[in-house]
C-alpha positions as CSV (number, residue, x, y, z in Angstrom):
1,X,-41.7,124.5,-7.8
2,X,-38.7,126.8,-8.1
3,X,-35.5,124.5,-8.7
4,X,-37.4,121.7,-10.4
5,X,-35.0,119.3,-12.1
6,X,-35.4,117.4,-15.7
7,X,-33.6,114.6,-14.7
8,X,-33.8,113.4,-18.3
9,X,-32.6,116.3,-20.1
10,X,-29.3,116.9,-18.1
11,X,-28.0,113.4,-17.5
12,X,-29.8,111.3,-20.6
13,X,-31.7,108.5,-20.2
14,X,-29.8,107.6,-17.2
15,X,-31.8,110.2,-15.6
16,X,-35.3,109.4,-16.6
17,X,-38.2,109.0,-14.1
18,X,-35.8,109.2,-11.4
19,X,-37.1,110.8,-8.2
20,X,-37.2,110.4,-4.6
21,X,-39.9,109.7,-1.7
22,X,-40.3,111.1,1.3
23,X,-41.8,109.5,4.2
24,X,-44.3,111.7,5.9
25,X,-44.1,108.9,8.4
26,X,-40.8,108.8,10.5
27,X,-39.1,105.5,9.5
28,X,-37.2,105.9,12.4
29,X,-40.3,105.8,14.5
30,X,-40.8,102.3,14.0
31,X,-44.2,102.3,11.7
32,X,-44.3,98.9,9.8
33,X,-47.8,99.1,7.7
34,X,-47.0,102.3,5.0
35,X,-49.5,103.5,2.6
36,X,-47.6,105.3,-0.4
37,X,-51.3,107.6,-1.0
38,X,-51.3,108.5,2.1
39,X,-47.7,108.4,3.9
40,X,-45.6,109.2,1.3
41,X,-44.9,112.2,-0.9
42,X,-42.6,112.3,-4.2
43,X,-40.0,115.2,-4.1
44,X,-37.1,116.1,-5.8
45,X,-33.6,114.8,-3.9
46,X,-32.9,119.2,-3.8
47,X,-36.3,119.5,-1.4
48,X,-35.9,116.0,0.1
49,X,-32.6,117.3,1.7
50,X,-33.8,120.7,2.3
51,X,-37.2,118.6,4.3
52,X,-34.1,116.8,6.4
53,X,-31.5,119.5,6.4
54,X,-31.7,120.2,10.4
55,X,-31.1,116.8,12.3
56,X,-34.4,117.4,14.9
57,X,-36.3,118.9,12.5
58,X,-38.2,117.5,9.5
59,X,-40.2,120.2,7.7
60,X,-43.3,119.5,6.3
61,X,-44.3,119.4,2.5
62,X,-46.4,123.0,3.6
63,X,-43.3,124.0,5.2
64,X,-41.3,123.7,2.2
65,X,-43.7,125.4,0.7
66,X,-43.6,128.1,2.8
67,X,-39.8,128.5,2.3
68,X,-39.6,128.4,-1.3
69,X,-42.3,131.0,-1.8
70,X,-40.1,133.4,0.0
71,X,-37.7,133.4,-2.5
């Protein structure tokens, strides 16, 4: 994806496998019993905020997509 980040190469080892997960799930809605196949999805923190940028709205991963594509 445009943006992508090598944690790695710009703050050292530090930076290594770092990542973040995004709930496709609301957390907020309560849901106890998570799968990580199916309700989560790994995305850089950059698209993570972008996903929960407006407070009512959470894009989805196709969403996202969309945006970024129009660049």
């Amino acid at each position: 994806m445009p943006g992508e980040i090598n944690f790695k190469a710009v703050y050292g080892e530090w930076g290594e496998g770092f990542i973040r997960v995004h709930h496709t799930k609301p957390v907020a809605a309560g849901i106890r019993e998570v799968s990580p196949k199916d309700d989560m999805i790994v995305l850089c923190p950059n698209c993570h905020s972008m996903v929960h940028r407006k407070k009512n709205v959470t894009l989805s991963l196709d969403q996202l997509k969309a945006i970024l594509k129009k660049k």
